[in-house]
GUKELUM-848004 format. One record per residue (C-alpha): residue in three letters; x, y, z; residue number from 1. Coordinates in steps of 0.1 Angstrom, whole numbers, plus 5000, padded with zeros to 4 digits. Layout:
REM residues N
SITE   res      u      v      w     n
SITE   ALA      X      Y      Z   NUM
...
//
This chain:
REM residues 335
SITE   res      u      v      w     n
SITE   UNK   5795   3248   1664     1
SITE   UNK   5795   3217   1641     2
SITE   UNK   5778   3223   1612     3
SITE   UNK   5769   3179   1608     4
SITE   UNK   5749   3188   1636     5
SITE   UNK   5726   3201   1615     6
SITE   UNK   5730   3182   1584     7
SITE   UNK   5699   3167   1581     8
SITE   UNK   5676   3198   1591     9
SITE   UNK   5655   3212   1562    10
SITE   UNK   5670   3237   1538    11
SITE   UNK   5652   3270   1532    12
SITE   UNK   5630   3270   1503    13
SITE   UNK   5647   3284   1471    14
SITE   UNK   5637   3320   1462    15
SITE   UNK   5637   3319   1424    16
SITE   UNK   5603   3309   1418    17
SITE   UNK   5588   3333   1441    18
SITE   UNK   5608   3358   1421    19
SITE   UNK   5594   3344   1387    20
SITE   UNK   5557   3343   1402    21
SITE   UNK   5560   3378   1413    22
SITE   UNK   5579   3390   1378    23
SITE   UNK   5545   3370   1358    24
SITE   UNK   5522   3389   1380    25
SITE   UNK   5543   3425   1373    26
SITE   UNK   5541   3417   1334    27
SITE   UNK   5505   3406   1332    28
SITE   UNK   5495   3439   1350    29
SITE   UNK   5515   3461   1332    30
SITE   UNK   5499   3440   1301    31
SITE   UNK   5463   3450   1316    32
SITE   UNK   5473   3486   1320    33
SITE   UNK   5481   3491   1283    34
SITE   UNK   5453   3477   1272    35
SITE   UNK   5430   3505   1296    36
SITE   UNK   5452   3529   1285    37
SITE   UNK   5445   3521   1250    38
SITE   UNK   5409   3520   1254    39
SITE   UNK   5410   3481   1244    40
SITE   UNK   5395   3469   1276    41
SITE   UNK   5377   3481   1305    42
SITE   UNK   5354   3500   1284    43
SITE   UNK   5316   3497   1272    44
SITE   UNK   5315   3477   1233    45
SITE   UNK   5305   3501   1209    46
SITE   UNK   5290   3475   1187    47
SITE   UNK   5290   3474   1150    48
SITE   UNK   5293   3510   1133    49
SITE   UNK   5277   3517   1098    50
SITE   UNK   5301   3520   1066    51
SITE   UNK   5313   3554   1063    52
SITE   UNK   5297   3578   1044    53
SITE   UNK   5316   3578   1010    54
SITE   UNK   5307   3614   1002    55
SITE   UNK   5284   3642   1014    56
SITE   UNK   5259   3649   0982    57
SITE   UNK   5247   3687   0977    58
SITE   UNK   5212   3693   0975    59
SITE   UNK   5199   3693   0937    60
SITE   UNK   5187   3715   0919    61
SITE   UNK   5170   3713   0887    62
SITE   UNK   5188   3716   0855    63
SITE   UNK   5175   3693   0823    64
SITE   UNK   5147   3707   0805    65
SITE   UNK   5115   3687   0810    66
SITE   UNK   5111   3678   0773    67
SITE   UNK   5145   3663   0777    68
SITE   UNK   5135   3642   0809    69
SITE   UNK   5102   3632   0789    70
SITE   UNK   5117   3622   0761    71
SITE   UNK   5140   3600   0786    72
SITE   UNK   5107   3587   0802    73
SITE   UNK   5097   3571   0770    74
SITE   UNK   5130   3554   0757    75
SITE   UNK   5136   3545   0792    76
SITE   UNK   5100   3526   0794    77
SITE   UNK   5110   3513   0757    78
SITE   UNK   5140   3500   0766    79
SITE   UNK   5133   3482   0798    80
SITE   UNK   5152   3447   0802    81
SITE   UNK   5129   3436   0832    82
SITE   UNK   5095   3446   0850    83
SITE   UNK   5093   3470   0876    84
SITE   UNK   5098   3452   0915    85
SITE   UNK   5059   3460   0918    86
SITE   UNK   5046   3452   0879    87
SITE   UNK   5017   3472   0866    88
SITE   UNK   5001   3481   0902    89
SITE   UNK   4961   3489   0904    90
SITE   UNK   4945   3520   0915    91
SITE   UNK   4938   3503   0947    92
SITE   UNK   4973   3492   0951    93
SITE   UNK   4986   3525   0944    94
SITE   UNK   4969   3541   0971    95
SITE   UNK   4982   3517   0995    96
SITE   UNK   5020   3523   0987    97
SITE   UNK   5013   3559   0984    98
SITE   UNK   5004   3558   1021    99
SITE   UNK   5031   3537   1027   100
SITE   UNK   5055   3562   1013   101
SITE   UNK   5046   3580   1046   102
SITE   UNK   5078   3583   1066   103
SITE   UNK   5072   3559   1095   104
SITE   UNK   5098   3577   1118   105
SITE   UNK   5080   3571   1149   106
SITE   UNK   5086   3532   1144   107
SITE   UNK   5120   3530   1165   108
SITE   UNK   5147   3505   1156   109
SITE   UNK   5176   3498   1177   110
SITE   UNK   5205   3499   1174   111
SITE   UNK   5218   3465   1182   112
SITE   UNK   5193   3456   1156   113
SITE   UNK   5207   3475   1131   114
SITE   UNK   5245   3464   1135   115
SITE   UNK   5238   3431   1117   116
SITE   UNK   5231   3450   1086   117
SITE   UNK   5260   3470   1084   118
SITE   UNK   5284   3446   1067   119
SITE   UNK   5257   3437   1045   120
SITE   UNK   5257   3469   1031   121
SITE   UNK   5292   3473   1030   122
SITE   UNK   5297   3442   1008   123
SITE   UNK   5272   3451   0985   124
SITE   UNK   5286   3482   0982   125
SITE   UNK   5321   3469   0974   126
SITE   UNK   5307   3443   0954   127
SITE   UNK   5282   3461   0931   128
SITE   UNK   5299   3494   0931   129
SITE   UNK   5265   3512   0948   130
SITE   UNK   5268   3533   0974   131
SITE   UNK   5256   3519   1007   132
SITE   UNK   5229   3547   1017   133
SITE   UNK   5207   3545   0986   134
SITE   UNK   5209   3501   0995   135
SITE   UNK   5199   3514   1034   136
SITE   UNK   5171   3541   1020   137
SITE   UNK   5157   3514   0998   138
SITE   UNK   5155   3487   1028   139
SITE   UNK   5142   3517   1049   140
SITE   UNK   5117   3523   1027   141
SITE   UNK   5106   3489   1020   142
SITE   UNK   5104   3473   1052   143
SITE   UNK   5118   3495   1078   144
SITE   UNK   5147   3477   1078   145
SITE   UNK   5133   3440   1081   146
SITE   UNK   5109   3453   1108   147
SITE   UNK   5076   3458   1088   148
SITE   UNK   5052   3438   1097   149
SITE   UNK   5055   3401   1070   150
SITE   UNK   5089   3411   1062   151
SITE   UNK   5102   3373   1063   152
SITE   UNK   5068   3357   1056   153
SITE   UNK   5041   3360   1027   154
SITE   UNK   5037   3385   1000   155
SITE   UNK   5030   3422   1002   156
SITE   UNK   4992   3438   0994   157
SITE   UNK   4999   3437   0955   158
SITE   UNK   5005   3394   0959   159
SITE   UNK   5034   3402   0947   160
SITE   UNK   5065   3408   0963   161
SITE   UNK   5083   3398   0996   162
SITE   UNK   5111   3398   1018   163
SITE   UNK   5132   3426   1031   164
SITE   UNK   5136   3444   1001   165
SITE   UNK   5102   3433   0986   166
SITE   UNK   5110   3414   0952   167
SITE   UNK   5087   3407   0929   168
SITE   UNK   5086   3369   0928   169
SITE   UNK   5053   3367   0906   170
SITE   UNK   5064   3389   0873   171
SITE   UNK   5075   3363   0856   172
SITE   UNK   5063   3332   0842   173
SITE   UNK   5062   3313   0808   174
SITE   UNK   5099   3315   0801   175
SITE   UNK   5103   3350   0815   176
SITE   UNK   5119   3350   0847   177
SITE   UNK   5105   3374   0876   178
SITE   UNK   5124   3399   0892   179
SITE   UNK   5137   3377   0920   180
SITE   UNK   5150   3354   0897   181
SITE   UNK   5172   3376   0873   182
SITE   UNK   5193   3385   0904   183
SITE   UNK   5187   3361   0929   184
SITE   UNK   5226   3340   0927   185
SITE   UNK   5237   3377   0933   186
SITE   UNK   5249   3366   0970   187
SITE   UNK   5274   3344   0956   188
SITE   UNK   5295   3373   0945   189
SITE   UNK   5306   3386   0980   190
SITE   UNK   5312   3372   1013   191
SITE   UNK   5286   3362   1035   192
SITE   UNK   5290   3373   1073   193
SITE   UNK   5294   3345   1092   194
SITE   UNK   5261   3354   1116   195
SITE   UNK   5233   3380   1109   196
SITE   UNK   5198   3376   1120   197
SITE   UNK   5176   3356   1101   198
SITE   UNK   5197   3339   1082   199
SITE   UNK   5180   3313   1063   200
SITE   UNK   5186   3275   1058   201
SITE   UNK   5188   3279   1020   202
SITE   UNK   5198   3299   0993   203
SITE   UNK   5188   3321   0983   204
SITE   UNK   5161   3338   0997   205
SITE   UNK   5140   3362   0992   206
SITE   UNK   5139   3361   1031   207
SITE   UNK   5173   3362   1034   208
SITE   UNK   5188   3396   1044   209
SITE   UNK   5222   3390   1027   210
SITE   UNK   5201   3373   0996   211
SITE   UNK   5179   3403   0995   212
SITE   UNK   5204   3433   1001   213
SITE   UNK   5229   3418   0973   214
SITE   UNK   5202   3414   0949   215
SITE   UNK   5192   3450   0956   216
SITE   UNK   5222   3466   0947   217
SITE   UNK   5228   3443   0917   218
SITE   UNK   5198   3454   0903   219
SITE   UNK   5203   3488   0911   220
SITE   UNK   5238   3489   0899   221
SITE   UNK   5221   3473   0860   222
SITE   UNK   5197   3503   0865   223
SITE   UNK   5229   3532   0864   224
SITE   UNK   5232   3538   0902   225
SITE   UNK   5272   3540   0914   226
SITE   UNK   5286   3557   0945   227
SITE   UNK   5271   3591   0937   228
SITE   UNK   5236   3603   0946   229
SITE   UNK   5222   3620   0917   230
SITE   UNK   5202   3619   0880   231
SITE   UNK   5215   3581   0876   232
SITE   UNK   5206   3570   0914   233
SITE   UNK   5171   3588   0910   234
SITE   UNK   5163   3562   0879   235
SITE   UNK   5174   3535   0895   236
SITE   UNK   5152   3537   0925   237
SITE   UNK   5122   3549   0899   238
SITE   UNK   5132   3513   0882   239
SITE   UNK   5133   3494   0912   240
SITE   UNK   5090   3505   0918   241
SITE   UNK   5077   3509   0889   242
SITE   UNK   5070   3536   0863   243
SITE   UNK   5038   3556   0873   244
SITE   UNK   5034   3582   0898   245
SITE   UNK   5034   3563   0932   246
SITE   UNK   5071   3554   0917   247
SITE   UNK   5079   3592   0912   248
SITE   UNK   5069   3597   0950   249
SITE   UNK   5088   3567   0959   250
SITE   UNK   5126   3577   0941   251
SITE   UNK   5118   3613   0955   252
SITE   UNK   5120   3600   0988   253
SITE   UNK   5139   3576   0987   254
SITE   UNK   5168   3598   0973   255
SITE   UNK   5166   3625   0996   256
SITE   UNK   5166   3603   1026   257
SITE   UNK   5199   3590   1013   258
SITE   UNK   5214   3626   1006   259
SITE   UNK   5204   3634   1041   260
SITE   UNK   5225   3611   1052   261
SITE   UNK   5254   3618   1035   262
SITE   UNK   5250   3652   1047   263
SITE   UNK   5244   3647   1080   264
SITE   UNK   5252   3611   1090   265
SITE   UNK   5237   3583   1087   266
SITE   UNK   5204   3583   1111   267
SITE   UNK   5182   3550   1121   268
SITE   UNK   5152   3571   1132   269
SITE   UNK   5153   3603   1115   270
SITE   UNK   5127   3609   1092   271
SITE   UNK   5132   3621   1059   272
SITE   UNK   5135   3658   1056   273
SITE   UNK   5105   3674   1032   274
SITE   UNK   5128   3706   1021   275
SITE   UNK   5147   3670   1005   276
SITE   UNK   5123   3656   0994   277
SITE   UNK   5107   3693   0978   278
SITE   UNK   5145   3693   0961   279
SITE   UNK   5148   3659   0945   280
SITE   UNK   5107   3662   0933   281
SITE   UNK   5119   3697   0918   282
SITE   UNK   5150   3684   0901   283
SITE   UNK   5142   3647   0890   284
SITE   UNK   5105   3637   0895   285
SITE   UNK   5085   3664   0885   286
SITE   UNK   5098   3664   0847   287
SITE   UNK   5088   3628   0848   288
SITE   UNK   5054   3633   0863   289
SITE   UNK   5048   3660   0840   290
SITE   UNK   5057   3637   0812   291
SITE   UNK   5037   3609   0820   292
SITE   UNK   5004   3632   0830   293
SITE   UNK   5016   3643   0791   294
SITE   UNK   5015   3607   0780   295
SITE   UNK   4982   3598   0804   296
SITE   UNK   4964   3625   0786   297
SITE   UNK   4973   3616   0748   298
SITE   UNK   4963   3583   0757   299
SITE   UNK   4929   3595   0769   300
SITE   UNK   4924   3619   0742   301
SITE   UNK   4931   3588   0718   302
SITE   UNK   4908   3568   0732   303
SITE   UNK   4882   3596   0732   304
SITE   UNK   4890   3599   0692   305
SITE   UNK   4881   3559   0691   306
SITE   UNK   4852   3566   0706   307
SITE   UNK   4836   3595   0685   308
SITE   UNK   4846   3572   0652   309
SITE   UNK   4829   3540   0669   310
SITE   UNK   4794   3566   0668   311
SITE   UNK   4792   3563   0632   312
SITE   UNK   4767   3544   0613   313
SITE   UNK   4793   3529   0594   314
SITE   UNK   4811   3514   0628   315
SITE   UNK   4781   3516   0656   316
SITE   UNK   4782   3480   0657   317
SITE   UNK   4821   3483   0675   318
SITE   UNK   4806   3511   0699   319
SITE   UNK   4817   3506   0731   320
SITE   UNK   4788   3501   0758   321
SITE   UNK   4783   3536   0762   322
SITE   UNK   4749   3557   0758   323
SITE   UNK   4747   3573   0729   324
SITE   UNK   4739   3606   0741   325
SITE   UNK   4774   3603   0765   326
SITE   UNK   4788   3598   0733   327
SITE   UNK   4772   3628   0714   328
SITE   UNK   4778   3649   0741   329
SITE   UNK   4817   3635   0744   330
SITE   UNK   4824   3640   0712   331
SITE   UNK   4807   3676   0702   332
SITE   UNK   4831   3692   0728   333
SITE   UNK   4859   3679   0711   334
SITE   UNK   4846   3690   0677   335
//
């Protein structure tokens, strides 16, 4: 048969790029079977884990006499470079933020919530040299981590202090910075995330989470708290409130609440444990308690002393307005 019969019939397709289609399908399926076997796709996201926990802390127990932790009490409220984050709190505003020492565990806070914290702590960490779980106890404890109520509006009962971590913003004045303003450029010192929740147009912030959280562990860190729960991380939390006995109640638990963590993990909504809390009192706040009941009472017994002399004939006219039998009786049952 003549093959220019046929010359101008079509000529079968070529095979080669059927071959190079199927051989790009092959590879990109073998491609998708590594990755499931490697666990980089076809699973659930885990999200954002928390920093890990630089060191599991044992429980204290106590060892410094107490005449030693009072005498520290005094040259520590001597030698002060800045007023506590609540200044000078009332009676009334005591009682508040003792109740609100109360361990609101049942509040529940989620997870995904959480997660854009995380490399805020981390940073501040890393960048102030102050281990991540006293930051997180100290956000805990101050806002339930950015959930309390006001958190990123206002200022707290005392008129005083806002934002996640509740700086004081009014301490200051005529010359004197406040608080906020001593650390506030402290975000400029790390890297900020490139998205976190309420992130604010300006800074900083005292409603700014990274603002907030940096200036945190600054402070801390000037107060002698490093990577290690103990003595020095105690202090610094009794700093950061205030120096009365709502702020012994406060370092106690915030403390313990970070030690529990490093014992067991790091827990959202666990509450912190009292045996802790018993442990760090017995260890770091009770010496200071004792001493400042110590101080409280010289200072009432002094006053007492002004009191009796101001009954005199010689100084009567500098009496107090108190009756004068109060006085009489006041001062015969300290004679």
């Amino acid at each position: 048969m003549s093959t220019a019969r046929y010359a101008s019939a079509p000529q079968p397709r070529s095979e080669r790029r059927a071959w190079a289609l199927a051989g790009a399908v092959l590879a990109a399926g073998l491609a998708a079977l590594a990755l499931a076997l490697t666990g980089v796709v076809g699973r659930t996201r885990a999200g954002v884990a928390p920093p890990p926990v630089l060191v599991s802390v044992a429980t204290p127990v106590p060892s410094a006499p107490a005449s030693a932790s009072a005498a520290r009490v005094g040259a520590r409220a001597r030698g002060r470079a800045h007023d506590a984050i609540v200044a000078h709190p009332g009676a009334g505003e005591q009682r508040a933020a003792a109740r609100s020492l109360l361990d609101a565990s049942e509040v529940h806070i989620s997870r995904r919530w959480m997660e854009g914290f995380y490399p805020i702590y981390a940073t501040a960490q890393r960048t102030f040299g102050v281990n991540w779980l006293l930051i997180a106890s100290i956000h805990r404890q101050e806002s339930a981590f950015s959930t309390a109520p006001g958190t990123y509006v206002g200022l707290n009962f005392a008129h005083c202090c806002g934002g996640p971590m509740q700086f004081n913003v009014r301490n200051g004045g005529a010359g004197v910075p406040s608080t906020w303003e001593l650390v506030a450029d402290s975000y400029v010192y790390g890297a900020r995330p490139a998205r976190y929740d309420h992130m604010t147009a300006t800074h900083p912030s005292v409603y700014d989470d990274f603002d907030a959280i940096m200036a945190a562990a600054h402070l801390l860190s000037a107060d002698g708290a490093g990577y290690g729960l103990e003595d020095s991380s105690w202090w610094a939390a009794y700093d950061y409130y205030g120096h009365d006995a709502t702020g012994v109640s406060y370092a106690d638990q915030v403390l313990a609440r970070a030690i529990g963590w490093s014992q067991h993990g790091f827990c959202v909504n666990c509450g912190v444990e009292a045996p802790m809390v018993q442990a760090v009192y017995a260890a770091y706040g009770r010496p200071v308690l004792e001493a400042l009941e110590a101080e409280a009472a010289e200072a009432a017994k002094a006053q007492a002393a002004s009191a009796c002399a101001s009954s005199s004939p010689a100084t009567r006219s500098l009496a107090p307005a108190v009756p004068p039998s109060r006085r009489r009786e006041s001062c015969a049952r300290r004679k």
